[in-house]
N, C-alpha and C positions, 0 to 999 in steps of 0.2 A: 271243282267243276266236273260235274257228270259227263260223260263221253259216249254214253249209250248209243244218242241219235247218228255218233260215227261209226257205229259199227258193220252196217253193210260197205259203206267203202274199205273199212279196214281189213275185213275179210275176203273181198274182190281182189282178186289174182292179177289185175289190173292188165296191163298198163294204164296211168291214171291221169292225166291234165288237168293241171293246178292253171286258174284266172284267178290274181285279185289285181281288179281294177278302181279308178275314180270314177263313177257315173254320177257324179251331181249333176244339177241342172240347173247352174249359175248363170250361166249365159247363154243366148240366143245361139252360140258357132255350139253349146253343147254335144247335140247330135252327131255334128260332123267332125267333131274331135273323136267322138270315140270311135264310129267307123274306122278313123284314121289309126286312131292305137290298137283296133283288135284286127284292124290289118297286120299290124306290125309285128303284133304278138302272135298274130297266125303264121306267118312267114319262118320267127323263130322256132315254133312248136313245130311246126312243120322240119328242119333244118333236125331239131333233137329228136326226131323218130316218131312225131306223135301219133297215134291209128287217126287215120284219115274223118271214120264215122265220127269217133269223137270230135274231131275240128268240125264237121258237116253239124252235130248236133249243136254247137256252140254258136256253129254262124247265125243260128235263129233264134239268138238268146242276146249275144253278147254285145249288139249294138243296140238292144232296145231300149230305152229311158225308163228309168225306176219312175212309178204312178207319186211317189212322195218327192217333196222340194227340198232345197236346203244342200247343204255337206252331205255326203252318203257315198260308200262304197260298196263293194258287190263281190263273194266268194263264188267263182264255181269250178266246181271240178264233173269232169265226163270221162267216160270210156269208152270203146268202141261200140255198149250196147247203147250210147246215151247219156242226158244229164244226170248224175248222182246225187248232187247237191246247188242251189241254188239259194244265197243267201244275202239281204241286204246289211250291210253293215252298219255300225253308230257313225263312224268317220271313216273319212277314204283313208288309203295307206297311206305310208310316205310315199312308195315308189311301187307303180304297179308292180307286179310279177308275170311271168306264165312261165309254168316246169312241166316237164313230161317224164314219167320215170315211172319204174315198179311200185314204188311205195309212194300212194299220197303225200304231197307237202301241206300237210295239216295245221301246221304251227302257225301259221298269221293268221288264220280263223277261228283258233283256241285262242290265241292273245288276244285279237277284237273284242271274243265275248268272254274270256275269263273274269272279268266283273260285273258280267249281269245277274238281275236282281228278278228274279221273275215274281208278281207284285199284285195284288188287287188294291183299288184305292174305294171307298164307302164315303160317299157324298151325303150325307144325311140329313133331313129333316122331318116333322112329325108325321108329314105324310106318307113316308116314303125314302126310294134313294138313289140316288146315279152312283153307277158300280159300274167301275174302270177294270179292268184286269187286261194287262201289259206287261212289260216287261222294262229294266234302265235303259237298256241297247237297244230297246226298239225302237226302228224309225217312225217320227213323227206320221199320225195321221193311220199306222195300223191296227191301231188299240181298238179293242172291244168294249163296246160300252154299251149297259142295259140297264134299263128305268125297272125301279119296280117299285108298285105300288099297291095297296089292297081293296083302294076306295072307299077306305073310313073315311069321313070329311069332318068329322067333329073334333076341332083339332086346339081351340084354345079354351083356356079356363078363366070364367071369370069372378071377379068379389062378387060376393052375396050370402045369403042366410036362407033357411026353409030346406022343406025337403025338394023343393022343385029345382033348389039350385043345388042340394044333394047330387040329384038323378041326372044332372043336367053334368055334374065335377065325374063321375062314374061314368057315364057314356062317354067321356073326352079321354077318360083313362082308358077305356074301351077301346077306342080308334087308334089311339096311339101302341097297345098292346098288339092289336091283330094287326096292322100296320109293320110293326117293329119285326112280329111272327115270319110276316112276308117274308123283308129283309133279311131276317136270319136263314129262313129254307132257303134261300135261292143264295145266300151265302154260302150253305154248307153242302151244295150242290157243286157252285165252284171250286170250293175246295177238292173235294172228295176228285173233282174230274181234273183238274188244270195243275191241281199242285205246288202252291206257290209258298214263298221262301215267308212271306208276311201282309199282313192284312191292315192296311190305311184305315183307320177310322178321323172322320169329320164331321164336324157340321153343329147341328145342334143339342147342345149337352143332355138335356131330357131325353133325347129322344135314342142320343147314344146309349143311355142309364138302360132305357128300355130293351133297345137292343140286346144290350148285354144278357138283360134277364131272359132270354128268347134264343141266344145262340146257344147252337153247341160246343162240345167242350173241342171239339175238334179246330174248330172258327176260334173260339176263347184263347187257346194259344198262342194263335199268333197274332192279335188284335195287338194293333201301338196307335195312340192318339198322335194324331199329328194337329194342333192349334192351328186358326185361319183360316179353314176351310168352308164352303158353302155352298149351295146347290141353286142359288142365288146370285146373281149381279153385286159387286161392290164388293168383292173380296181383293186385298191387297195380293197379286200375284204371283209380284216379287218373293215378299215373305213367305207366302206358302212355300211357293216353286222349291225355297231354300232350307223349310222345314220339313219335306218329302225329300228331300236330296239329302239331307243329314240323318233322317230315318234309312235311309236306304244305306249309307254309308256304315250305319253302326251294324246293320246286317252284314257284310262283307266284312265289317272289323271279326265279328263273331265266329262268322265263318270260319275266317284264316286265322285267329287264336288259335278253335278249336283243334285245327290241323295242327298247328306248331307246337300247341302245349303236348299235345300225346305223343307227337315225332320226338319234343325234347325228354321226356318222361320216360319212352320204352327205348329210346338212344341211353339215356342217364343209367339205365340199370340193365342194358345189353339186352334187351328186348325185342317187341315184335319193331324192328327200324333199323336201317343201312345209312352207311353213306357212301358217295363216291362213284362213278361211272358203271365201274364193273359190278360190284356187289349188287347195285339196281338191276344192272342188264343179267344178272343172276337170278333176282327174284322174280323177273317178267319172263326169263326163260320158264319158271316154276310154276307162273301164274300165284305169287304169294302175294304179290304186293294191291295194296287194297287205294294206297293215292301217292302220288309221285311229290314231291315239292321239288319248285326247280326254280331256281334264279336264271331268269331267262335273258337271254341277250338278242333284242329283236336286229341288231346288225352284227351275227357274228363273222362277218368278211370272209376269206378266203382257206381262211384258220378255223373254221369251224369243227366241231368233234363230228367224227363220223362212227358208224359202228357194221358190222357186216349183218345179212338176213338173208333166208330162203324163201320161199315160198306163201309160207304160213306167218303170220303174226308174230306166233311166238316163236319161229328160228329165228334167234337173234343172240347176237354175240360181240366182244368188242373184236377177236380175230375169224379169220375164216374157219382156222380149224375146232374153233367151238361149237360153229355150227354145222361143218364136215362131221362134227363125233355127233352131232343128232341124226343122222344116216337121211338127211334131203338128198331130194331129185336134183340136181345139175349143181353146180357151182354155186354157191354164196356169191350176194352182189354187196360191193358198199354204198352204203346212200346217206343222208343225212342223219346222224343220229336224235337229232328231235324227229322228225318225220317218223323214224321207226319206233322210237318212244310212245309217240301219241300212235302210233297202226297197233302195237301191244297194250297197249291202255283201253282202249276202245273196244276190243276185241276180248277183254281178258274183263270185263265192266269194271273195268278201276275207274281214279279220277288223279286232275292234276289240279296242285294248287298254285301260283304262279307266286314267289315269296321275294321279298325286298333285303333286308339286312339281317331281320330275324328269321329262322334260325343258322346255326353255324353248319354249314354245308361243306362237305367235300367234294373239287370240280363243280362246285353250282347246284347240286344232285343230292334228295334223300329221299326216303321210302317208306311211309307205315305200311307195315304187310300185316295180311290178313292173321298169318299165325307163321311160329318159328320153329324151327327143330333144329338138331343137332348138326345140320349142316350148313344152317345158315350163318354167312359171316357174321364175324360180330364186328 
């Protein structure tokens, strides 16, 4: 998972105010529940030192109801110049939060979206196409969606003989070509701008054929057929729904291979890879590390690993006097060592992959770094 879009709060000297709430809008008292909770949350934030502006910039955010229905939770975090971040989630938390501290509490907002799939879907038919571009974890009803069409209308072929039905099989090939042309340009526009992990092809198979021969190679790479689809009434939805969700699943399979096979590869032969708390919090000291893998523990209770930081992102240490010997201004503080994981991550443009059983990790923790030298653990 990329971490780019955190890097101005990770760099922010903060003090920072962490919300993640439920705001669905399941029920009519909706409203007046959450008034009720970011009272509650205000009172605490307030109680752990929050900057006041940042509580004032929240009060005109944090009760308002998300524009989309259904399940939905909501990240924000502010500081005393303001909102930083304002984000809706796939699903509410278990259990709201609100922290206030030097270092963003960033980790239940990497966890929400560490599996999204950021996605264009291609609705196709001869004429044309409905082009979805979205995301897995976006909430329902934000999706972008743009028709495009070229207004060929000469669209079916039919039996017959002579040159009149020649002229008539060529002009149909016609429409479907600069048609198809359309769909590809305005494909490879979204590409080139949005960036996305893989490209949904449906609908009707000629006209896909067509396409293909019309896109760029840019588009060509990440096109996957997904069967069932249609731009048309009477598509089974279920099945679709469930053959875009198994598309989207084997990207994220691919994903996190890719990370684990080169973690176990440059581990196997003492290479560019760490394991273990410290050795990590070594290479982020360094800025070497290129993506973190962490078997995460979204309730680590009371026991949780901590790690010391200054200032900067990258003061970080597992004792103080690690980062006392980097010559910071005042005191080293301790704080949550995911929190300062992900403020050095973000800041340093690494990424994290969040891993299950595979690979074999020390303390839960490992590291592809960008490149090793002589002083890197092994």
């Amino acid at each position: 998972m990329k971490l780019d879009w955190l890097k101005p709060v990770s760099t922010d000297p903060g003090p920072h105010v962490c919300v993640y709430v439920d705001v669905s809008r399941t029920r009519e008292t909706g409203a007046h529940e959450m008034e009720v909770r970011w009272k509650d949350a205000r009172d605490a934030l307030a109680g752990q030192g929050a900057p006041e502006g940042a509580l004032q910039a929240l009060d005109g955010v944090a009760t308002t109801p998300p524009e989309v229905g259904g399940p939905v939770g909501r990240a924000l975090i502010a500081s005393a110049d303001g909102i930083e971040i304002d984000v809706l989630l796939p699903d509410p938390p278990a259990q709201d939060e609100a922290v206030s501290g030097p270092v963003a509490h960033l980790m239940p907002l990497v966890r929400s979206l560490a599996d999204d799939v950021r996605y264009v879907l291609v609705e196709l038919d001869r004429a044309g196409a409905d082009i979805t571009v979205t995301s897995s974890d976006a909430p329902r009803g934000s999706e972008e969606v743009r028709e495009v069409t070229a207004g060929h209308d000469l669209l079916h072929k039919v039996p017959g003989g002579g040159w009149a039905a020649l002229r008539y099989q060529h002009a149909v090939q016609d429409s479907w070509d600069h048609n198809a042309a359309a769909v590809a340009d305005e494909l490879h526009t979204i590409v080139r701008e949005q960036h996305p992990e893989v490209v949904l092809l449906t609908g009707d198979t000629k006209a896909a054929a067509a396409l293909r021969g019309k896109a760029a190679k840019q588009v060509l790479e990440l096109l996957v057929d997904v069967p069932g689809g249609s731009r048309h009434a009477g598509v089974h939805e279920e099945s679709f729904n469930a053959a875009v969700a198994e598309a989207l699943e084997q990207v994220r399979r691919r994903r996190r291979d890719a990370v684990v096979d080169e973690f176990e590869q440059e581990a196997g032969r003492g290479g560019r890879a760490v394991k273990g708390l410290g050795p990590v919090v070594d290479a982020l000291r360094r800025g070497q590390v290129r993506t973190v893998l962490l078997r995460d523990d979204p309730n680590p209770g009371e026991d949780s690993e901590t790690l010391w930081v200054g200032a900067g992102p990258l003061e970080i240490g597992t004792t103080a006097d690690e980062v006392r010997a980097l010559g910071v201004d005042g005191e080293p503080l301790r704080v949550r060592a995911d929190a300062a994981i992900v403020r050095a991550l973000a800041a340093s443009d690494a990424e994290i992959e969040l891993v299950a059983e595979r690979p074999d990790l020390v303390q839960g923790i490992g590291a592809v770094l960008r490149y090793a030298d002589a002083s890197t653990p092994s």
